[in-house]
C-alpha positions in Angstrom: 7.2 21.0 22.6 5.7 19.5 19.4 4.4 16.0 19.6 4.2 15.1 15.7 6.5 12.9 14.3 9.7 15.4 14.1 13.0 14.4 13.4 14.1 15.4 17.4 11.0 13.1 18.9 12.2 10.2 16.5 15.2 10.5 17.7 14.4 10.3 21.4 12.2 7.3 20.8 13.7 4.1 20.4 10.3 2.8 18.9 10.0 5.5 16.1 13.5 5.5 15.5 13.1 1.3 14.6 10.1 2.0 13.0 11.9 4.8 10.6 15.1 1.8 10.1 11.7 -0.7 9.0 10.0 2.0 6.6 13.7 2.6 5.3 14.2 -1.2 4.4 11.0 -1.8 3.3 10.9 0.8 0.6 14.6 -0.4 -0.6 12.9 -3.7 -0.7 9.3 -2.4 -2.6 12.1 -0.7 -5.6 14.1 -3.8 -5.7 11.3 -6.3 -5.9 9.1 -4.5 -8.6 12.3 -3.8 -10.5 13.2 -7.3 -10.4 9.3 -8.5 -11.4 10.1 -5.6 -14.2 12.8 -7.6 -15.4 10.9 -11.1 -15.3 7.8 -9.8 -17.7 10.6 -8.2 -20.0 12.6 -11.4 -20.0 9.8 -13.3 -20.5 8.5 -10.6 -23.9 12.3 -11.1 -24.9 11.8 -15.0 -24.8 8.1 -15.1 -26.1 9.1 -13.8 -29.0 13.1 -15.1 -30.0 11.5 -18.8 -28.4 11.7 -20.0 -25.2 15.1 -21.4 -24.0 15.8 -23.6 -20.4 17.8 -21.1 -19.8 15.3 -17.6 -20.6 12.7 -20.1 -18.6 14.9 -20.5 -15.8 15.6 -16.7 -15.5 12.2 -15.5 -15.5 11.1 -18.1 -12.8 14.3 -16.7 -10.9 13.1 -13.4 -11.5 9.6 -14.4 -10.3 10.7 -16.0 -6.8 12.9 -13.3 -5.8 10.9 -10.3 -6.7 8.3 -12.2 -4.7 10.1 -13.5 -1.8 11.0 -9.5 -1.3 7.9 -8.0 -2.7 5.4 -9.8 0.3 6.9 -9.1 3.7 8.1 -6.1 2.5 4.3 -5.1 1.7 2.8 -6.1 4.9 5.5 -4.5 6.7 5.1 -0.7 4.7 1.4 -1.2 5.4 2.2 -2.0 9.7 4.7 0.8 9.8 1.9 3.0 8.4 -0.8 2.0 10.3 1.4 2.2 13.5 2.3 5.8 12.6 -1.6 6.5 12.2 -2.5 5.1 15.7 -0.1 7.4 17.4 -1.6 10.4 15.2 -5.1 9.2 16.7 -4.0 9.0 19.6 -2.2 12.2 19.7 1.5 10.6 20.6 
């Protein structure tokens, strides 16, 4: 019976099994939030060089706050998942 992280032991273990649903949402969350800061620093080249506008001003900050309200827990949580997945490695789990 093979103790690396297979599709059968993650499927047994209610831990891995949450920890695989985490590294899921946190890597949908990594794509949205860069893509979203993507679109801030091109609406913000758009409005930089037609002129700035309330409005283009208003999207970029929009941009900003939700690419970064995604973009930090959804770091901290890839790098946890990781380093919980290297500790049972160490420890031969």
């Amino acid at each position: 019976m093979s103790t690396n992280s297979g599709s059968s032991v993650d499927g047994d273990d209610p831990v891995r099994r949450r920890r695989r649903q985490v590294e899921r949402w946190t890597l949908l969350a990594n794509r949205i939030g860069y893509l979203v800061l993507a679109l801030a620093m091109a609406l913000f080249v758009i409005a930089f060089a037609v002129g700035f506008s309330p409005t283009m001003a208003t999207l970029v900050v929009a941009c900003l706050v939700v690419s970064f309200v995604l973009l930090a827990p959804s770091i901290v949580l890839g790098y946890a998942v990781k380093a919980a997945d290297r500790d049972d490695a160490e420890r031969g789990l």
